[in-house]
C-alpha positions in Angstrom: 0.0 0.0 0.0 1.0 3.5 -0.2 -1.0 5.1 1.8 0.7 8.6 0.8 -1.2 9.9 -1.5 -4.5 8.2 -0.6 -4.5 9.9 2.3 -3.5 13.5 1.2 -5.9 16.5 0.2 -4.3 18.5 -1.5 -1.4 17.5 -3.9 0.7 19.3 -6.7 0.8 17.4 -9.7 4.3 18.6 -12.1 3.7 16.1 -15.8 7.1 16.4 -17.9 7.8 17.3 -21.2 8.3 13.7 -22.6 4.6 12.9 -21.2 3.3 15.3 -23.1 4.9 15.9 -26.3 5.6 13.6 -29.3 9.0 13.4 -28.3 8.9 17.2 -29.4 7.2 16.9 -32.0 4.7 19.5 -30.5 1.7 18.3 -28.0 0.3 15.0 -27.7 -3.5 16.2 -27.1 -4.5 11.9 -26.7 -1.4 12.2 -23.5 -3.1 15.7 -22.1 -7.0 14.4 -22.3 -5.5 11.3 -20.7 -4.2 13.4 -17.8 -7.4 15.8 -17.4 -9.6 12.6 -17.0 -7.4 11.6 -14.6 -7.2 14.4 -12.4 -11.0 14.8 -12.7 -11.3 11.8 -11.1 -8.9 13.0 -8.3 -11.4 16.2 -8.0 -14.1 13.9 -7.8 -12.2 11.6 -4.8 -12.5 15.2 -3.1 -8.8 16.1 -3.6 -7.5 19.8 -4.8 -5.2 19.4 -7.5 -3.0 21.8 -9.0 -0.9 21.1 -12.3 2.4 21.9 -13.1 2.8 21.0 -16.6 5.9 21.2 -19.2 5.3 21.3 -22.6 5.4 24.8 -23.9 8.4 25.4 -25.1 7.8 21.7 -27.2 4.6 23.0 -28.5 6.7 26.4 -29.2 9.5 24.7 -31.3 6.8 22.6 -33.1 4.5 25.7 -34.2 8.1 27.3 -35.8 9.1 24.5 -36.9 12.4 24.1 -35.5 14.4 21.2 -34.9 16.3 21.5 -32.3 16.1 23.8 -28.7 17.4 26.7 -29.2 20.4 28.0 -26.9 19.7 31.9 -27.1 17.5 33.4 -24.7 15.3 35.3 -26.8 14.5 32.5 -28.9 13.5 30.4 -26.1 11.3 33.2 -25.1 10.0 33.2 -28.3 9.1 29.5 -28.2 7.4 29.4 -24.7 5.3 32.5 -25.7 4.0 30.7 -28.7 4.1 27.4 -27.5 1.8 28.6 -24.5 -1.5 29.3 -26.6 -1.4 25.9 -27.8 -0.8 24.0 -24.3 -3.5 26.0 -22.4 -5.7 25.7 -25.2 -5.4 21.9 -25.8 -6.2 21.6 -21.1 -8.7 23.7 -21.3 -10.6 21.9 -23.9 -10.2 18.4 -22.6 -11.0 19.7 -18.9 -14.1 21.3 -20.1 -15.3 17.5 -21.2 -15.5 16.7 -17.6 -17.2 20.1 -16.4 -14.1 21.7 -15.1 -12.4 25.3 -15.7 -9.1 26.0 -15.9 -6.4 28.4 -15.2 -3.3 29.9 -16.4 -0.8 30.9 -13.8 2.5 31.9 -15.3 5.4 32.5 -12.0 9.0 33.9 -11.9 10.7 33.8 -9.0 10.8 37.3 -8.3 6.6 36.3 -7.9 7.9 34.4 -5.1 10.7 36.1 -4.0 8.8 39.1 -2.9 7.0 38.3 0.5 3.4 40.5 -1.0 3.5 38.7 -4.6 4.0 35.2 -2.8 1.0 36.0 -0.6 -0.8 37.4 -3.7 -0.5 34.2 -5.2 -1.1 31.8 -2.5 -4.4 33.6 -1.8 -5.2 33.1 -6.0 -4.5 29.9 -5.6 -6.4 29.0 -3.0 -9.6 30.9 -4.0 -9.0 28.2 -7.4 -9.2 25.5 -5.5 -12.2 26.5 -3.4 -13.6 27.3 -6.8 -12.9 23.9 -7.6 -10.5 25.3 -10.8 -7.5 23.4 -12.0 -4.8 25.8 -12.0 -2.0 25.3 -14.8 1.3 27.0 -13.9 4.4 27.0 -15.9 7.4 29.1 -15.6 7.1 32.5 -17.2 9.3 31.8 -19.7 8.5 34.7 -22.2 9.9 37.3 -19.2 12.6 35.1 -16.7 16.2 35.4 -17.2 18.7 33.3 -15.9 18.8 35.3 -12.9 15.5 34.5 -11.9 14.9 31.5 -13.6 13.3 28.1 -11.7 15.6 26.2 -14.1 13.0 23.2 -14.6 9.8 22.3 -13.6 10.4 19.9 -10.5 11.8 23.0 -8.9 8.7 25.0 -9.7 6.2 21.9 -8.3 8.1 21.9 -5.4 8.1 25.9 -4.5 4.4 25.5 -5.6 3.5 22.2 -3.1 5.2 25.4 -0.3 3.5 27.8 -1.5 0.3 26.4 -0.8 1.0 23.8 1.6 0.3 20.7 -0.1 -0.1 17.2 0.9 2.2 15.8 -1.6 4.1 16.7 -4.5 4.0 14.0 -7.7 6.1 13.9 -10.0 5.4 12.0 -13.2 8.3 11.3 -15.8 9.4 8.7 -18.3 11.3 6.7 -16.2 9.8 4.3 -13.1 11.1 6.1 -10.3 14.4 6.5 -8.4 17.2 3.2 -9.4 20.1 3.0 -7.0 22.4 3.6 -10.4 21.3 4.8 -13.9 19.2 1.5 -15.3 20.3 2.5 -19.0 23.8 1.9 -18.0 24.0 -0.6 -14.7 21.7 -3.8 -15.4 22.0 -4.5 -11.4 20.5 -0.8 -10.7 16.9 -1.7 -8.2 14.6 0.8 -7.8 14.4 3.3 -4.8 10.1 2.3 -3.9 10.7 4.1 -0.3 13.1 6.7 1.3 13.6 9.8 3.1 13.4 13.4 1.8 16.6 15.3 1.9 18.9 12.1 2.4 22.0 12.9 0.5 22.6 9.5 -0.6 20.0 9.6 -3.0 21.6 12.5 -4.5 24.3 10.1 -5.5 22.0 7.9 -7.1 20.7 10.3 -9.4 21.9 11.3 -12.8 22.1 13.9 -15.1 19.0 15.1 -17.7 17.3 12.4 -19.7 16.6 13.7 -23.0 17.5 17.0 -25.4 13.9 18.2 -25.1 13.4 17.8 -21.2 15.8 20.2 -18.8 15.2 18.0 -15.8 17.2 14.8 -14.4 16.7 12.4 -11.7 18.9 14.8 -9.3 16.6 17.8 -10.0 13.3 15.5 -8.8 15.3 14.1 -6.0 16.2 18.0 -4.9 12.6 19.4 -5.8 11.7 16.3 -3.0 14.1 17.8 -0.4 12.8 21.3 -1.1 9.3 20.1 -0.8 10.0 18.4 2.7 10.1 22.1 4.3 6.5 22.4 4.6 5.7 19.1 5.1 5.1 17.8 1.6 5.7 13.9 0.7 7.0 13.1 -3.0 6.3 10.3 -5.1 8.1 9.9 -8.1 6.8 7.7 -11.0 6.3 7.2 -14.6 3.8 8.4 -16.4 3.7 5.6 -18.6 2.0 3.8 -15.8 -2.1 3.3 -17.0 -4.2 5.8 -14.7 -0.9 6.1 -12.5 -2.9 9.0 -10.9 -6.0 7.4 -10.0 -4.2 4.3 -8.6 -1.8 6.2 -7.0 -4.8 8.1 -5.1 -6.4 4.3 -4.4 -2.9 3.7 -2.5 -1.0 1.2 -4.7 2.6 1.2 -4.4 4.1 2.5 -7.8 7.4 4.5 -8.2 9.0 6.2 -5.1 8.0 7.5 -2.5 10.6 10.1 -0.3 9.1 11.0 2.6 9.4 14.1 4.4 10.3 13.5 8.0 11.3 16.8 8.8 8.9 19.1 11.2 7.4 21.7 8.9 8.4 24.7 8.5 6.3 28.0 9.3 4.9 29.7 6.0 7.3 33.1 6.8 9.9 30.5 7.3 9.4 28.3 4.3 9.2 31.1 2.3 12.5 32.2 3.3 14.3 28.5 2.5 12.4 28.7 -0.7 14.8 31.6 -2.1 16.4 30.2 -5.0 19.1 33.2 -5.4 20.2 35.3 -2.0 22.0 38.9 -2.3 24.6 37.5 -0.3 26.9 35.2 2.3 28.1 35.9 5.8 30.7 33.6 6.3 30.6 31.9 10.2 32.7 30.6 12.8 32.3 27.2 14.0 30.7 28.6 17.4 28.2 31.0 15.2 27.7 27.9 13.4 26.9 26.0 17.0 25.1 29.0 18.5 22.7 29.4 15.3 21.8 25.2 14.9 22.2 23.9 18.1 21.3 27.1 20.2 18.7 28.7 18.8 20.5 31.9 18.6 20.1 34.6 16.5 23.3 35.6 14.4 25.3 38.6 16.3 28.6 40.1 14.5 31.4 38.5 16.6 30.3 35.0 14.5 31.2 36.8 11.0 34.3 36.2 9.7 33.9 37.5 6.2 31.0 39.1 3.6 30.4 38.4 0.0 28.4 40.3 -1.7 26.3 43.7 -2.1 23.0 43.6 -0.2 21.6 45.8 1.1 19.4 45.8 4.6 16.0 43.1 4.8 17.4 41.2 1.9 17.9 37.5 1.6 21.8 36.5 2.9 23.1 33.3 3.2 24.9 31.7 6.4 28.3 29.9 5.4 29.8 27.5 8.0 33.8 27.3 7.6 33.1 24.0 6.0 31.6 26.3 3.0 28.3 24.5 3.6 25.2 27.3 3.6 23.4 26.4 6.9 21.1 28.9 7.2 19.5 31.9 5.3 17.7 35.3 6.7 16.9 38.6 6.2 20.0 41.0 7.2 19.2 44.0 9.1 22.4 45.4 7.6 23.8 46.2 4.4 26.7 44.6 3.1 28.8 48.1 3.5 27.9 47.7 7.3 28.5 44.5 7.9 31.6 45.0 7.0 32.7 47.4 9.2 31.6 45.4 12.2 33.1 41.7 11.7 34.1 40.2 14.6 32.6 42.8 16.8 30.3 42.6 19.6 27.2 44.1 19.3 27.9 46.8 22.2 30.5 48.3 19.4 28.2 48.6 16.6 27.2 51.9 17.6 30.7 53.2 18.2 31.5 52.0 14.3 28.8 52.8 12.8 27.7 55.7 14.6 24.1 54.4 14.8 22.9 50.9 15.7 19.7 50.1 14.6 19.7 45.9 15.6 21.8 44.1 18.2 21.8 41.7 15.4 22.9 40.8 12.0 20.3 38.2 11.7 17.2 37.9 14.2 16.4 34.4 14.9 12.7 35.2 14.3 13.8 36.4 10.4 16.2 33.2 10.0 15.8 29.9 8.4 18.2 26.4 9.1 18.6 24.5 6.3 
């Protein structure tokens, strides 16, 4: 059994490009009224759903008739933009068949990088759901750079499943699940049918990306897991090939993996904070700011800062760097880099003496700070 998602509400569903294109060969509308019947069915178990599906850029490249994925920005841009109209289009048709709306949500990071825009979508979201729509997000391709890019689609299901504190996170692909070595290459590779989220030995496991038309690999899903673990969220990985792999998945048969997230949810403030795909920033720690911060409960005072990378200025996102070089936490700085600077090493009675002001004893308040 895998009771998992049998027993979860509300899930995040992320479908990959290879379920449903023709191998890019633009959309495979049989493959998407295959997955709208199925998560109709999930609606009508009394579960809120909300689809993450790739494909656009596919359906893009097919309607210009190119080839091959293009490497230049712009054109990508281009493909996602026109690729876009097709995939909504071809969901909202085949959800209409079973009496259901859809909706387009289209997400950079910055949309969740910014505290008001993340709440602006979570309450969107959840007003969907309530409405009993099937929201569609995708990356917003057509205005991301690679600054501000997800980089795949796991990522994005997982930031989602945060977002709006979902019960699980699926995530279908081409292959069966998690192997203990690539199965293309090692015949004596098993698969992975149950482990923890955020256990760093099944990084190890994992490979690199599948296929020339799909940006994800194994180690992205495995990641998009351990990201979804901060609010609570299971992950089951599994292959879409599967026959109504949804539906039997919600019945609690035991198909692909299943990480669990073991973990003690995060706080929404909190999550939202370990969600941050790019910070402004590093403070780099001694061992007993290290101790004091995961051990302690401490809040992160100047005498534990060694050194500052960066420009950043104050209430943006910093990262917290043991001497190991390992990020161990992240938080909002109450100082700009220029600042911080001036008071490594200090304690806090001294700030105002250096800085002629002191507006927090600390660099980082525990209450604005995130372990990781």
């Amino acid at each position: 059994m895998n009771p998992v998602l049998k027993n979860a509400h509300r899930l995040v569903v992320k479908v990959g490009s290879a379920l449903v294109t023709n191998d890019g060969r633009g959309l495979d509308h049989a493959a998407l009224a295959n997955w709208s019947a199925q998560i109709a069915q999930l609606i009508a178990m009394g579960k809120e759903v909300v689809l993450v599906s790739s494909g656009a850029v596919a359906e893009g490249m097919q309607r210009l008739g190119w080839k091959q994925r293009p490497n230049a920005i712009h054109e990508l841009q281009a493909a996602a933009a026109v690729g876009q109209m097709g995939l909504v289009q071809a969901y909202e048709t085949s959800f209409r068949g079973h009496q259901l709306h859809t909706a387009q949500i289209l997400l950079t990071h910055e949309d969740l990088a910014d505290r008001t825009r993340y709440l602006n979508a979570l309450s969107t979201l959840r007003t969907l759901l309530t409405l009993k729509v099937v929201p569609i997000i995708n990356e917003n391709d057509t205005v991301a750079t690679d600054e501000i890019r997800f980089g795949d689609n796991d990522t994005l299901g997982a930031l989602v499943a945060n977002l709006i504190e979902a019960d699980a996170l699926v995530i279908l692909t081409d292959q069966a699940g998690l192997y203990t070595a690539d199965p293309r290459h090692d015949p004596t590779a098993t698969l992975v049918q149950q482990a923890q989220a955020g256990d760093l030995a099944l990084e190890a496991m994992a490979g690199g990306a599948g296929s020339a038309i799909s940006r994800g690999g194994m180690l992205t899903k495995i990641l998009a897991a351990k990201r979804a673990a901060h609010s609570g969220a299971h992950t089951l990985i599994a292959s879409g090939r599967e026959p109504d792999v949804l539906v039997r998945l919600a019945q609690g048969e035991a198909i692909g993996t299943q990480l669990i997230a073991t973990r003690t949810p995060l706080s929404s403030r909190k999550t939202w904070l370990a969600d941050h795909l790019q910070v402004r920033g590093k403070l780099l720690l001694d061992t007993g700011a290290v101790k004091a911060l995961q051990h302690d409960g401490k809040s992160l005072l100047p005498i534990g800062v060694v050194a500052v990378e960066g420009d950043f200025a104050r209430g943006e996102v910093v990262a917290c760097v043991s001497p190991e070089g390992v990020t161990v936490a992240r938080g909002l700085v109450n100082y700009a880099a220029s600042e911080a600077r001036k008071m490594l090493r200090l304690p806090s009675n001294q700030i105002e003496a250096v800085l002629g002001y002191i507006d927090d004893a600390e660099l980082i308040h525990r209450d604005n700070l995130v372990l990781l």
